[in-house]
Structure formats: structure tokens, C-alpha cells
N, C-alpha and C positions, 0 to 999 in steps of 0.2 A: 463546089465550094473547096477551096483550100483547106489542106487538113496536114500535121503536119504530125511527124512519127517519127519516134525515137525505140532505136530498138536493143540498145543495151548502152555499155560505156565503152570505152576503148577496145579493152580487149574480150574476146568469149569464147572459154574451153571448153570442151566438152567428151566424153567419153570414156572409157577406163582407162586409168594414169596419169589424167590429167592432172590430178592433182603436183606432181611431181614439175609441173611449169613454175611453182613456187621459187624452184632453185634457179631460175633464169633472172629473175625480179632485181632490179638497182635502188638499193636505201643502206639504211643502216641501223634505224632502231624500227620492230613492229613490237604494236600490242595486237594480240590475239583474244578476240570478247567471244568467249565463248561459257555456255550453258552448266545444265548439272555434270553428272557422270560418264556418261555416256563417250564422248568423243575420249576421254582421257581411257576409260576400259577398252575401247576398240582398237587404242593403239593411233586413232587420225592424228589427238593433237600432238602427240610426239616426233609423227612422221611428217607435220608442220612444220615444230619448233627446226625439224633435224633438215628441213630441205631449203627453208630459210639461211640456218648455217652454212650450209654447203654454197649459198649465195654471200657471206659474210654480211648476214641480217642477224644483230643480236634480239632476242625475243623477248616479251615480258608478258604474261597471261593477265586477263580480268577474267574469273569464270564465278559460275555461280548464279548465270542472269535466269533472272527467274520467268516462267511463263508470264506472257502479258506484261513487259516491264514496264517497270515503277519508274517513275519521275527520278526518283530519289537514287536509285542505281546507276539510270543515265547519267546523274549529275555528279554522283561520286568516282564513276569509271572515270569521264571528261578528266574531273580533277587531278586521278592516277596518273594520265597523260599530261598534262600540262606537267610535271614532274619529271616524266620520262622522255617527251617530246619526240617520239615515234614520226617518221615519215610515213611509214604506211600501218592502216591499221587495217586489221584482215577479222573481219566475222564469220568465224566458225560454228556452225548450228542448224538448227531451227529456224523459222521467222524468227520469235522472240531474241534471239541471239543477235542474228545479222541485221532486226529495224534496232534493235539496241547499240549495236556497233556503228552504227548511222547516223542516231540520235548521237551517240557520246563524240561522235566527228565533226556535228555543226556546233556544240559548248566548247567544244576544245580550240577549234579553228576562231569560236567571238567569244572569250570571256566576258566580254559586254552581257552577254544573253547570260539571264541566274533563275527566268522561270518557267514552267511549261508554257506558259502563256504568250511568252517571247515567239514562241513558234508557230501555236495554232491561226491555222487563219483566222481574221482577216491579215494577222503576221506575215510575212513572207520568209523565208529560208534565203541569209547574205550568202554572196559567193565564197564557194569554198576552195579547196584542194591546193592554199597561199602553205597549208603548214603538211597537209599529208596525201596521200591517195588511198582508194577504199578499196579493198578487195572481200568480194564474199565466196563462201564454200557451202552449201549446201547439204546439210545430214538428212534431210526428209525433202519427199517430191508434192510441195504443197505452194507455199507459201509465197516462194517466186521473188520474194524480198531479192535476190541477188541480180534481177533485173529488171527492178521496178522503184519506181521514184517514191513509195511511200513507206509509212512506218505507222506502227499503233503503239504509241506511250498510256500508261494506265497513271491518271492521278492519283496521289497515294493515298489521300484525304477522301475523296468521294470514290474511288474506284471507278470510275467514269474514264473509258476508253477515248482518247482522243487520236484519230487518224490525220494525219497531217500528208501532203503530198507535194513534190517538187521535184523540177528534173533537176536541178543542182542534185540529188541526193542519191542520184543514179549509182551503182557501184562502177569506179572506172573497171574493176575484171571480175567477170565472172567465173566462175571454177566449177563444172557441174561432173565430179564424176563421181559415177556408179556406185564405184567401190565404197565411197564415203557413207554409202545409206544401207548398205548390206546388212546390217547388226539391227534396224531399225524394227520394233517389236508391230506383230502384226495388227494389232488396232491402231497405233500410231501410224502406220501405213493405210488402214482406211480409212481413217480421219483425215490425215493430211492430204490425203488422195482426190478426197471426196471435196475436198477444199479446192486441190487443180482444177477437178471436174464444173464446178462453179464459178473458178474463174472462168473457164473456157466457153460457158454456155450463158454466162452474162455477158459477155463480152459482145458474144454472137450477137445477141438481141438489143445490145444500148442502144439508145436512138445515137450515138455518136459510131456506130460500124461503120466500119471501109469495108473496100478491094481486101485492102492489106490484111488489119485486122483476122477478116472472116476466114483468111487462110488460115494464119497460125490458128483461131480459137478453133475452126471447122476439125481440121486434123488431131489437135490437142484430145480434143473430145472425145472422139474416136478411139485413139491408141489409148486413151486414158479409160474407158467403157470394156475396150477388148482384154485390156492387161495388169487392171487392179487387182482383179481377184486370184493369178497365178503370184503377184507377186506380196499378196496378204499370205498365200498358202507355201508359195517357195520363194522366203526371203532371201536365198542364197543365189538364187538365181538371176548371175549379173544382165543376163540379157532384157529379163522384164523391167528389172530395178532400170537399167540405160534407157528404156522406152518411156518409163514413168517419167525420169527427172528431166530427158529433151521436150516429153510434153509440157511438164510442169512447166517448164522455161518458157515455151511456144505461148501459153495462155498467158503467163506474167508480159510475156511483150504483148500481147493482145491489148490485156487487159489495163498494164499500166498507159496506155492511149487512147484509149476510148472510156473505160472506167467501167464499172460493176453495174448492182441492180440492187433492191429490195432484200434478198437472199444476205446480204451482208451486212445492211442495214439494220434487219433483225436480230444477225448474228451477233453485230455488235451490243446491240440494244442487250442481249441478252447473257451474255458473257460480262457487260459491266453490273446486271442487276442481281444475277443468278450464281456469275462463273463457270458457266458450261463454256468449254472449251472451244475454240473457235471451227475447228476444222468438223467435230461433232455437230454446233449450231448448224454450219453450214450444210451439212450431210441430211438432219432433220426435214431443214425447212425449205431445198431444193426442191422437190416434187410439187411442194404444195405452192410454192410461187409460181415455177411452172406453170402450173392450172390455173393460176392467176392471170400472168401474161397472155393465157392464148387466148385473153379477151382480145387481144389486139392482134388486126390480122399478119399483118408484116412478122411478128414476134409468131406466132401458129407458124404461117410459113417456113419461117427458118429452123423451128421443129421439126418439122413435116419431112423438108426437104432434106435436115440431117438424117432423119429417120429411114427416110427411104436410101442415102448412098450405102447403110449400114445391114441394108435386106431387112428393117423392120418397118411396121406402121403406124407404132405411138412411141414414142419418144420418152412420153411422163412414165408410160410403164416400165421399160428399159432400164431407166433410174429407177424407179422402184423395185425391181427385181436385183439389181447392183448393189442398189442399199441392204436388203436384206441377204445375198449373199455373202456380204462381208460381214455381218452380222450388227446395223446402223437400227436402232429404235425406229419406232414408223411415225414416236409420239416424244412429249418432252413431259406426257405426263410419268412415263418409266426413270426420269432423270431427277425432275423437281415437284419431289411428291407433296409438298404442301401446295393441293391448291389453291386454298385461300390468299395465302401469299402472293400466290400468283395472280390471282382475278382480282386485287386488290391495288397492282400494279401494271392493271392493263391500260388505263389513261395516261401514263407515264410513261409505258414503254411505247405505246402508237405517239408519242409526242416526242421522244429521243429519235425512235424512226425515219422521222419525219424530215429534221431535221438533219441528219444523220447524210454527209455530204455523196453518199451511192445514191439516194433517193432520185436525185434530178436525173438520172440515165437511164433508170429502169424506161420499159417500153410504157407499160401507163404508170401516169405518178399516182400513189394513192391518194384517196381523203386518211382523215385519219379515223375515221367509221369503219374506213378496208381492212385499216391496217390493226383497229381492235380486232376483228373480224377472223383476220389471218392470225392473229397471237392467239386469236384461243382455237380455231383449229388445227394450229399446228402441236395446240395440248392435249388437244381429247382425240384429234383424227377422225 
């Protein structure tokens, strides 16, 4: 069968310094969407604003975007821009930052579009890049946003996570260096870590895997299992930090081609009901999907088989022992201690699930009897 693979945008940096190709870039106005504090204390967004300069790119910051962005920031960034009229707009961050820079790039480019609704499918994403080009930089080795066609907007009204996906929305450059993640505090590095690792190992298993695919996610996995835990313990250390964010990269192209699984599905289900963080959701309820999948043989196999190139013989335990070294709950009952709450909105979240556009990839599709099933063991363990 014809399959067809897209594996970043024009251009893809990568390694320490990279960052500094900034100063090669041809425009004249960038906005920079970037997050809380963080990039401005470390000193990145200034060695930004100052290498864009050196290209004779005048700059103008959006910062402040919040985790899980809102509707309403997207729309007001856009706004900012339509003001400023930047040729290139560069997301500095996070996921949250750079799908936020993404989102604020298709309002800016169709003022026509005024509502989240404009976007979600069955909507499609117009052609872009008539008013600017995207560039993303990477502060954490998770999220993969800088080479991947999707975004997660948060309605502001329901807090209902809506993932939207298009290759239009690819970043034309990605910027992946090392240096930019060095500061990055050590549970955000297992969280967002643990986020690559899921990309990497849904990816494996979609019923949509390649050739191609199973490379990057095969390896990703791997260098991601081998070098989490030195670089949760020595954040300083640029070599592990370089190993995490080429993986991170390697599963986002995986995964933005073949798509996710169940693991995310939930994640999201439960980040829009609860607010657990998405790279934490993700970290939790890895293992126990796992044991889910290897109903299916093909999906065991590609356990198995990862398992053995790494000199071990179970795969689920591997990730569980990873989890717990970094220090990841085994339960979401240590997270969201009102149970009630919770088993209260377990017909609702098996039905956001469901629904929930990773579903159709996973190797088996649940009922939604599974997927109560899996929501409350992924509570009590």
C-alpha cells in the first residue's frame, strides 16, 4: 500500500549551536510566542531576539502562553500579529508554546477563521505561509510540536482539549539544540521525556507503522529508555540532553505519520477533566496500555522484538522500572485524590476516549466497557 511520509519542513537543525542559524534567516519583522519565565532567565530568548538582529530581523515577543493553550490567547496573539505583520513567526518553548505559535500562524494568515471551531475537524487547516514562515525551537525533549503537523488548543469555556492536525501546519524549520533545554528542571524532563517515550512506542504499534516509521520510533525508544534517567540526574549534561531532544525529534516524525494510540487518548481525556499534565498522564498510563495491546499479537511482537535488541525480555517492565526511577506515580490515585469525583466521571471520560481522534491507530480499538476498565486501573493499579 502507498503510504506517504512527511518528515519535517524545509529546513532541520540540530545539535549544540544550532540555535545560532537564527542569524542566517531572511525577513524583517518576527514575533517570538513564547511561555512563562523560563526561556527569558536562561538567557535563550534574548540570544534570540539578538541573533535575529544580527540578521536585520526586528523582533516583538508574545510570552506568557500558558500550559495547554486557550482558545482565547491563540486569538489574541493572532490579533498582536495582524498589527505587527511579522514574516516569520518562531515558537520558543514547550509544546504549549510552539502548538500555540502554530495555532496563532493559521488566524493570522485567514482573518476569516474567529472560532476554535473554524479549525477542528471535520474543518480543514487553508493554505498557509501567503503572510509568514514558522519556525520552532524547542526548550523540552517531549512534545515534538517542532516537527509535527499537530497542535492541542484548550476551549476556554469547557476546558475540553481539542487536537487538531494538518500537514500545512508543519514547522517550515526546526531548531533542536541541546543547549536550549539545559535549565529544564528534573521532573519536567521526566515528564516530557516520558511523553517522547510514548510517542515512540505508539507509533511502533499503530496499525498505520512502516519501514520507515519503525526506524525512527525503534531507535527513539531506545536512546530515550537508555538516557532519561542521566539526564533527569545531570541536567547539565549536554550530551544526554543532545541524545533526548534527536530522539524526541525521531518519534515526532514517527509519530506525526502514522499517529498515536489509546495512551493519549486518555491522556487527553484526562488533562481536559482533571488537569493532570499531559506528559505525567502520558507517563502513568503507558504500562498499563501496554498490557492492553499485547492482546494483539503483532503489537506483543513489536514489544518483544524491541525488548530483546535492548538485552531484556519484557518490555512492560522496562517502562516500569523507568517510571519509577525518575520518580512517575504507578497510580493517578496519588494525583486526583477525590475518588468519587473521579468514578463519577468514568462514563464520560470512556466516551471522550473514544472518540478522541488517537483511538482509530491504537492496535486494538477499545469498546468503551475497555476503556472504563482501563480508567479505573490506571487509578487504583
Amino acid at each position: 500500500m502507498m503510504r506517504p511520509m512527511k518528515l519535517a519542513g524545509s529546513q532541520l537543525m540540530f545539535g549544540a549551536g544550532s540555535l545560532a542559524h537564527l542569524k542566517t534567516l531572511m525577513g524583517k519583522r518576527a514575533v517570538i510566542v513564547t511561555g512563562g519565565s523560563s526561556m527569558k532567565k536562561s538567557g535563550i530568548l534574548q540570544k534570540t531576539i539578538d541573533y535575529l538582529k544580527e540578521a536585520g530581523i526586528e523582533s516583538r515577543v508574545i510570552e506568557g502562553v500558558e500550559p495547554d493553550p486557550l482558545f482565547s490567547t491563540v486569538y489574541n496573539g493572532a490579533e498582536a500579529m495582524k498589527d505587527f505583520q511579522p514574516d516569520i513567526i518562531v515558537g520558543l518553548g514547550g509544546g504549549s508554546a510552539m502548538d500555540a505559535a502554530k495555532a496563532m500562524w493559521v488566524y493570522y494568515e485567514h482573518p476569516e477563521l474567529k472560532t476554535l471551531n473554524d479549525i477542528v475537524p471535520p474543518n480543514t487547516i487553508p493554505k498557509l505561509r501567503m503572510k509568514a514562515i514558522l519556525v520552532c525551537i524547542p526548550s523540552t525533549s517531549g512534545t515534538a510540536s517542532e516537527v509535527s503537523r499537530s497542535v492541542v488548543i484548550t476551549d476556554d469555556e469547557t476546558h475540553i482539549k481539542y487536537g487538531v492536525g494538518n500537514m500545512e501546519m508543519m514547522p517550515d524549520i526546526a531548531i533542536c539544540d541541546p543547549e536550549v533545554t539545559v535549565t529544564m528542571p528534573a521532573k519536567i524532563t521526566a515528564e516530557t521525556g516520558m511523553d517522547a517515550l510514548t510517542h515512540a512506542l505508539e507509533a511502533l504499534v499503530s496499525n498505520r507503522a512502516n519501514y520507515i516509521s519503525n526506524i525512527f520510533a525503534k531507535n527513539a525508544a531506545k536512546d530515550i529508555i537508555l538516557t532519561l534517567p542521566k539526564a533527569c540526574n545531570q541536567g547539565n549534561d549536554i550530551a544526554s540532553r543532545e541524545i533526548m531532544i534527536n530522539a524526541s525529534m525521531a518519534a515526532g516524525m514517527a509519530f506525526t505519520n502514522v499517529s498515536l494510540g489509546i495512551v493519549h487518548s486518555m491522556a487527553h481525556t484526562l488533562g481536559s477533566c482533571f488537569g493532570i499534565s499531559h506528559g505525567l498522564a502520558d507517563a502513568v498510563i503507558l504500562p498499563y496500555v501496554m498490557e492492553f495491546n499485547s492482546h494483539n499479537a503483532d503489537a506483543k511482537n513489536r514489544y518483544d522484538e524491541l525488548a530483546k535488541e535492548m538485552g531484556a525480555r519484557d518490555l512492560l517492565k522496562v517502562v516500569r522500572e523507568l517510571n519509577k526511577s525518575i520518580g512517575i506515580p504507578s497510580n493517578f490515585a496519588q494525583l486526583i485524590p477525590d475518588e468519587k469525583s473521579y468514578t463519577n466521571e468514568l462514563t464520560a471520560m470512556a466516551e471522550m476516549a473514544l472518540k478522541d481522534g488517537c483511538t482509530k491507530t491504537n492496535p486494538v480499538i477499545p469498546t468503551i466497557e475497555q476503556l472504563k476498565e482501563l480508567f479505573i486501573k490506571v487509578y487504583r493499579d
